[in-house]
N, C-alpha and C positions, 0 to 999 in steps of 0.2 A: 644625644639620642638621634638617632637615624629618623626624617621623615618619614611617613610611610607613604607608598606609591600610591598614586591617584589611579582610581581605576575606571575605566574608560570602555562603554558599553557599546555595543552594534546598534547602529545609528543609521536608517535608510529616509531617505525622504519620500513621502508619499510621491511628491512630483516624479521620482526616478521609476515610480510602480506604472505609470502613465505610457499610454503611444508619445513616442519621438515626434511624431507628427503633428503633436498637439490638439489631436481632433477631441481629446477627451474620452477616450476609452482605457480599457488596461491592456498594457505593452505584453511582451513576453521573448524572455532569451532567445529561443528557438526562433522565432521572427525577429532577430537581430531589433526588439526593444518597440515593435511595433504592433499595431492588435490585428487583429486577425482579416479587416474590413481594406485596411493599406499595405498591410502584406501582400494580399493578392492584386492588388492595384500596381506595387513595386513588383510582386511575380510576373505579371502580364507585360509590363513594360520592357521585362528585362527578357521574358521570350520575343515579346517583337522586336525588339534592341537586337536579337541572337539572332531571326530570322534575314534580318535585314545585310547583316554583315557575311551570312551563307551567303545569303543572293549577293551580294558586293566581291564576295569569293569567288560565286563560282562566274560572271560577268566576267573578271579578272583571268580567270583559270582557260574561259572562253576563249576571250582575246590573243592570249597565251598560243592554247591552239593554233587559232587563224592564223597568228603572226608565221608559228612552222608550219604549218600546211602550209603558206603563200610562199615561203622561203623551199620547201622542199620540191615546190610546184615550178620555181621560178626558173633553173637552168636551163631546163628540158623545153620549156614554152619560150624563152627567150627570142626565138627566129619571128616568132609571131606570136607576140604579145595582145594585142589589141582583140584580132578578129575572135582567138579564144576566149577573150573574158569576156567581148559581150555575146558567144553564142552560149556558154552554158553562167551565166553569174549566178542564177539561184542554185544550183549545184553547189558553186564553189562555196556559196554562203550557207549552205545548209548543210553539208558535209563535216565538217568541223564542229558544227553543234550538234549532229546527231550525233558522231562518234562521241562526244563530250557528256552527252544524256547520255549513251549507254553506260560509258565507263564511270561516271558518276550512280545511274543506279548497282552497275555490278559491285563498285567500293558498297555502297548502303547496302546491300543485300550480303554480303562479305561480312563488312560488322555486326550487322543484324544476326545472322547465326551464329558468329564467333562468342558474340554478349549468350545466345541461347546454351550454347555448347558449354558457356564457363561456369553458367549457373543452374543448370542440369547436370546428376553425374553420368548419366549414359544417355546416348540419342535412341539405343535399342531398347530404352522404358518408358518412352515418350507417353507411345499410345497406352501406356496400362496405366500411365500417370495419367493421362486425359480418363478415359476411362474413371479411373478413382474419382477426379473431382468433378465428372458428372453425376455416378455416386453420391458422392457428399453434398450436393446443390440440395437434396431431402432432408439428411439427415445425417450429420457433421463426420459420417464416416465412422474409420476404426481407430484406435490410439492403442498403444503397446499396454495401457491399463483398462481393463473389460469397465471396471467402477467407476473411471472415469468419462469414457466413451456413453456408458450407461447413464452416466448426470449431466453429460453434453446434449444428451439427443432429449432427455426429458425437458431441458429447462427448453432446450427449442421448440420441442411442440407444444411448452405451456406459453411461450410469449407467442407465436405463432396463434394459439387459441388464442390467448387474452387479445391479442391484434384484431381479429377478427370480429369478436365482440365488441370494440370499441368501434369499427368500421361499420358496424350492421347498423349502429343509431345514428349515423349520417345519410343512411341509405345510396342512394345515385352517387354521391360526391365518393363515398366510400368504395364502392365498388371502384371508382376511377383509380383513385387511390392503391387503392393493391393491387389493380393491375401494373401501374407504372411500377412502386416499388417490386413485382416479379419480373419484369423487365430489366429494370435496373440490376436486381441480383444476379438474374441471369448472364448480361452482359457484363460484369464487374469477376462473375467466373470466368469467362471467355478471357479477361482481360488482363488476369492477374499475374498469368506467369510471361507476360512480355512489358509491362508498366513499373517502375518504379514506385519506390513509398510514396514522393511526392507528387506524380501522376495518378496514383489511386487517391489521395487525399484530395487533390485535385477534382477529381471525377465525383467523389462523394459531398465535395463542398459544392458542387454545382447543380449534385442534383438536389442538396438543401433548399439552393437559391432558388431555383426554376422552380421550384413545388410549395417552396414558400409563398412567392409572387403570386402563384395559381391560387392559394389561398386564400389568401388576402383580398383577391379581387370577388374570391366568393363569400368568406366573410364580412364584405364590404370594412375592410378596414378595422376588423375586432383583432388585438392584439393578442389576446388572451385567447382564444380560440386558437390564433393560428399555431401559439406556442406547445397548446397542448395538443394538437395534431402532431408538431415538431417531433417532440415527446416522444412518442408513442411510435414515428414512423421511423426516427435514430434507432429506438429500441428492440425494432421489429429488423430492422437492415443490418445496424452491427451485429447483432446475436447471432446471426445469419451467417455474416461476412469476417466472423469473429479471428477465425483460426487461419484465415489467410491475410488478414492484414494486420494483425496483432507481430508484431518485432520479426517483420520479414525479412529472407535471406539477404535482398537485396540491401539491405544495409546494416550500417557497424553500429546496432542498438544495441544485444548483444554483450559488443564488447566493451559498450559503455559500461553496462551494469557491473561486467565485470570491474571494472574501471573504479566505478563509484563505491560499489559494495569495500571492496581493496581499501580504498580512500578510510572511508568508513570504519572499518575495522584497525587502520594503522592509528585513528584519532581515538582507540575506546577511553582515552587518559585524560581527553577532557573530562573537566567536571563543571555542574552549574555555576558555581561562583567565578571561572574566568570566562562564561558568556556572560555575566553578570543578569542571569535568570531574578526574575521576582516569583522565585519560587520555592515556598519552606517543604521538603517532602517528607517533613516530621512532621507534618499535620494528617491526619488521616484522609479527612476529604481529599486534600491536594494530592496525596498519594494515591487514592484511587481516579480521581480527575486524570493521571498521569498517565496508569495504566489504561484507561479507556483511551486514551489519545493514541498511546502507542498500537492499541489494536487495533484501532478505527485505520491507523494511515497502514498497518502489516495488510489488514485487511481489502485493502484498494486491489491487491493484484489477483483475488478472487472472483472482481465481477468482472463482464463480460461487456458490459456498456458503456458508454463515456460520461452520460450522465451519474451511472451507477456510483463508478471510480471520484466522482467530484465530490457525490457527496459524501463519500467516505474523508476526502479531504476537508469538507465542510464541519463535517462531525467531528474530527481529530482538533480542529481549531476553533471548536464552542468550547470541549473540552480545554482546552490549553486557557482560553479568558475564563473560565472557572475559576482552574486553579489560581491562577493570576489574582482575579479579584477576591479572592476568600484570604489569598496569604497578604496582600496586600488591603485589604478590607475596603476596598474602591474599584472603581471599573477601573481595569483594565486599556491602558493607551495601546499605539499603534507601534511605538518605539518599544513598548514592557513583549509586545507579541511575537515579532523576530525573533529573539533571540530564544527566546523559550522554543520556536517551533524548532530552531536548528540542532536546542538538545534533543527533542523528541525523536528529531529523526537519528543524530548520532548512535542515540539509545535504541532504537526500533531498527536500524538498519534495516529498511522495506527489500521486500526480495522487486528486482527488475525494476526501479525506480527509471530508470533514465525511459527505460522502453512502455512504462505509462504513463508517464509524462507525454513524449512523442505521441502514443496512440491517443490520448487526450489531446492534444495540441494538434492532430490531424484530422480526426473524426466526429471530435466532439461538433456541435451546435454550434456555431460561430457566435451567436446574442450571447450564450453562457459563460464564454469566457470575455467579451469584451465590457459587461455589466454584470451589477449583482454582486452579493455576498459570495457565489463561486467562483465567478472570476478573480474576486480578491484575493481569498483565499489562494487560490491556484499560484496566482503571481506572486506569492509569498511564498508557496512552495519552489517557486522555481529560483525565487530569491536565496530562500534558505541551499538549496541544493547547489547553486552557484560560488557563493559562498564556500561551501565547505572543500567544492574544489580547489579554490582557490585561498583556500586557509594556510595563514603563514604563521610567524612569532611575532609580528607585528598587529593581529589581529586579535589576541589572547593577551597582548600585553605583555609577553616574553621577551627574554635574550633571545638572541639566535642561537648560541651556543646550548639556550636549556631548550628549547624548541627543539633541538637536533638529539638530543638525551633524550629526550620524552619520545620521539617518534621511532626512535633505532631501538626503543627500551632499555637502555642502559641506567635511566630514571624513573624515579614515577613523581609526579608531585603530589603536594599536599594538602590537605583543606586547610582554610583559613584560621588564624587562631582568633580567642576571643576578639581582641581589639580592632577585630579587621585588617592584620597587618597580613602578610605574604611569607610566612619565617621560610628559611632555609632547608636545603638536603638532610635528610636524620646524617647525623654522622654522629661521633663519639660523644658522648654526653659530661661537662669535668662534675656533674652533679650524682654520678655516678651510673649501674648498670640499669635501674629502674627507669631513672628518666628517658635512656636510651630508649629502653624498652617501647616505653610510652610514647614517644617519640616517632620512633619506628611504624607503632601504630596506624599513625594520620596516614596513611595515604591514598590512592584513586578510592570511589564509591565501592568498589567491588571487595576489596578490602577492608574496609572498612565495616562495609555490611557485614563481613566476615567475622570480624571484631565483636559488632553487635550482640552479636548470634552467640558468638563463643561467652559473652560476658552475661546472656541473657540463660546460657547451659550452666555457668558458675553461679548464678544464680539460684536458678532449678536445684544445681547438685547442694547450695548450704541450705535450700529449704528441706529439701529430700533428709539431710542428715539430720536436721533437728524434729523433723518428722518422727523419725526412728529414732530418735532418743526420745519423744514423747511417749510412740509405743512401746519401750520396754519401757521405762517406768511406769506407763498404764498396768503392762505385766505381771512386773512387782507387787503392785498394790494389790494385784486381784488374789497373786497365791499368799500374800500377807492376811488379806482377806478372809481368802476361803480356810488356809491356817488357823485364825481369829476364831469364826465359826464355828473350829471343829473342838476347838478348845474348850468354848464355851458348851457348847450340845454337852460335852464330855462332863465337867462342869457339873451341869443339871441332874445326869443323870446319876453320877456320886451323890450327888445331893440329896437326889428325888428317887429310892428305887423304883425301878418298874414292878409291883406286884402284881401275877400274875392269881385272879380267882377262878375258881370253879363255875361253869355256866349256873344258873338255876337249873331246877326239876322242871321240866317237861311233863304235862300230861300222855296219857298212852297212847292218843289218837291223834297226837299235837301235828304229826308227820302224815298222817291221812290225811292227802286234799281232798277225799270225796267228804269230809265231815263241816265243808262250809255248809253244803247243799240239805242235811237236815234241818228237821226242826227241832230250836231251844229244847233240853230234859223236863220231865213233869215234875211241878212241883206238889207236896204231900199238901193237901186238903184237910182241913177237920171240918165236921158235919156235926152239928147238937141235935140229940135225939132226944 
């Protein structure tokens, strides 16, 4: 008898969920594994790093210059060298660098419009484009759907309202508060159709920083305060800023999604047993635990906030340690919750994963994701979604050969048999065509469900038929029955004739109803005389 295969589960180290850096917060792909506090620390360094080596270029580029100006200068001045250079030398030194500034800003202003022009389709819509999103700095504009445009503009003037409510019981601090954030929106419109993703994340993560620090120093150092001002003013800025920084042109989020979704869909043949899921979906609860997860993470790409989107991830991963610990009848580990999350998503296929991930990962609260149960979560999501990019036959436990069947579809595999083993492709059965049959059965969830269903209609249909044969023999009885019945009445009446008498005599006035209303007849008297 063959071993059966060892089967070997998705295994991450908490440590790997961590900043690189070791500061002790939580990393994230997107920051090449670092949290959000030393990424911009490594961002800053590697803009000054960049600036330094322009200046080192254009110094360079300078010299360059001079070197030919002094050589183009030199034949002609040759007779008399000296008394030239020292009547004009600041000429000579300044000539070269001014021509050098010019031609250095005409290059910048050159690319500058070239970068406007590629990502504009016409420069003769410019200004009706400006226009529009002066427009929209109110009220989010128009969108090709009226019901949509119509629940964009409402949820903005109810955060808008609710913002403003929450500002009035600060009083003074508040007013400052909304003025800067209408500031901020305002220049954040101005700035959006010449900045980059990373330059609007940028801009947005600074004005966290700056108005955090403002707080705190008026909070005098209350944590919890300054968090929930945080809150509220994300909530009040992104909902705002939603539709122009949400999976902007300027980058290939887009065609991630596409990318991922693809992915996604070429894997629908996983199934929970080769992620090695602790998860029975034959339990009821588990199965509804299942479907709330999967809605909760469908549902991310609904809200409009970063905080919103987290905890839609937050929710999707309470559900998942649910079902976890109900089939498992114990809480839930760290190592049981990977793997579960990565079917969830397999199953759910979230529309624009990659591109709210990003808008999360750019917008959000910086404390949110480098602490807390939503940053964990999150870096579990980015874990799982990594993963599945990068999902091989080495990951699943497969040959390469059946890894390559299963992805082209030329296969599908099969659930597990009782014992736990791995059996084989259906093929010809020597036990004959039933087993095949059976066989043939096992395969992907979807099929299978399919099976279910059919075997739960074969059910239905022999209860259906014994149904009806209960009601016709109920049938039978009754016309045997009422037959019986009629026999017997018949019976009786042989038996018993019906004679038929003559009513009694009637008096003459029996049919007079006026002869209630007399009085009794007289009766005869005798009198002795």
């Amino acid at each position: 008898m063959s071993q059966k295969p060892e089967r070997r589960g998705i295994h991450v180290d908490q440590s790997e969920l961590l900043c690189k850096k070791g500061c002790g917060y939580y990393g994230n792909a997107a920051w090449q594994g670092l949290c959000s506090k030393c990424w911009r620390e490594e961002y800053q360094r590697a803009k000054e790093r960049q600036i330094q080596e322009d200046w080192a270029f254009a110094e360079k580029l300078q010299r360059e210059e001079e070197v030919a100006y002094a050589s183009s200068q030199g034949p002609s001045s040759q007779p008399g060298p000296q008394p030239q250079a020292q009547a004009t030398p600041p000429h000579a030194a300044l000539t070269p660098f001014s021509k050098f500034e010019e031609k250095k800003t005409n290059e910048k202003m050159r690319k500058v419009t070239t970068v406007k022009k590629f990502f504009s389709p016409s420069t003769r819509i410019a200004p009706k484009k400006a226009l529009v999103a002066r427009l929209r700095e109110g009220h989010e504009g128009k969108t090709s759907s009226p019901s949509i445009s119509r629940q964009a503009s409402l949820e903005t003037d109810r955060v808008s309202k609710d913002f403003m409510e929450f500002l009035k019981t600060m009083q003074r601090p508040g007013r400052e508060i909304h003025k800067q954030c209408r500031a901020f929106i305002e220049s954040m419109a101005n700035k959006k159709q010449d900045l980059g993703a990373d330059e609007l994340s940028e801009c947005v993560q600074d004005f966290y920083q700056n108005l955090s620090d403002r707080l705190m120093s008026h909070f005098k150092g209350s944590s919890e305060s300054v968090e929930r001002v945080m809150d509220q003013v994300e909530k009040y800025i992104m909902t705002r800023l939603y539709k122009s920084v949400f999976c902007p042109e300027t980058t290939d989020d887009e065609k991630k999604d596409l990318a991922t979704q693809h992915r996604i869909r070429a894997l629908h043949w996983v199934t929970i047993e080769m992620l090695c899921v602790s998860m029975d979906e034959e339990i009821p609860e588990v199965s509804d635990n299942v479907v709330k997860a999967i809605t909760d993470v469908i549902e991310m790409d609904s809200k409009r906030v970063p905080r919103d989107k987290l905890a839609c991830i937050t929710q999707c991963s309470k559900h998942i340690f649910s079902a976890i610990k109900i089939t498992k009848k114990e809480p839930a580990s760290a190592d049981d919750f990977l793997p579960a999350l990565i079917y969830i998503v397999l199953k759910a296929n979230p529309p624009r994963l990659q591109s709210n991930i990003q808008y999360i990962t750019r917008f959000c609260n910086p404390s949110r994701l480098m602490t807390g149960e939503d940053g964990y979560y999150f870096t579990n999501l980015c874990c799982a979604v990594a993963f599945i990019e990068k999902l091989d036959a080495q990951s699943l436990n497969l040959d390469t050969d059946e890894f390559e069947r299963y992805m082209s579809g030329q296969a599908s595999p099969r659930r597990p048999t009782d014992d736990g083993g791995w059996p084989l492709e259906a093929g010809p059965s020597p036990q004959g065509g039933a087993a095949a049959a059976a066989s043939s059965v096992a395969v992907n969830p979807a099929l299978a469900q399919l099976h279910h269903s059919l075997e739960q209609l074969s059910g239905l249909s022999e209860r259906q038929d014994r149904l009806m044969e209960g009601a016709r023999g109920l049938q039978e009885e009754l016309v045997s029955w009422e037959e019986g019945v009629r026999r017997e009445v018949q019976h009786i009446l042989e038996r018993y004739p019906l004679e038929v008498r003559p009513p009694p005599a009637s008096a003459i006035d029996t049919e007079n109803a006026e002869t209630d209303r007399l009085p009794p007849p007289l009766t005869p008297q005798v009198f002795a005389g």
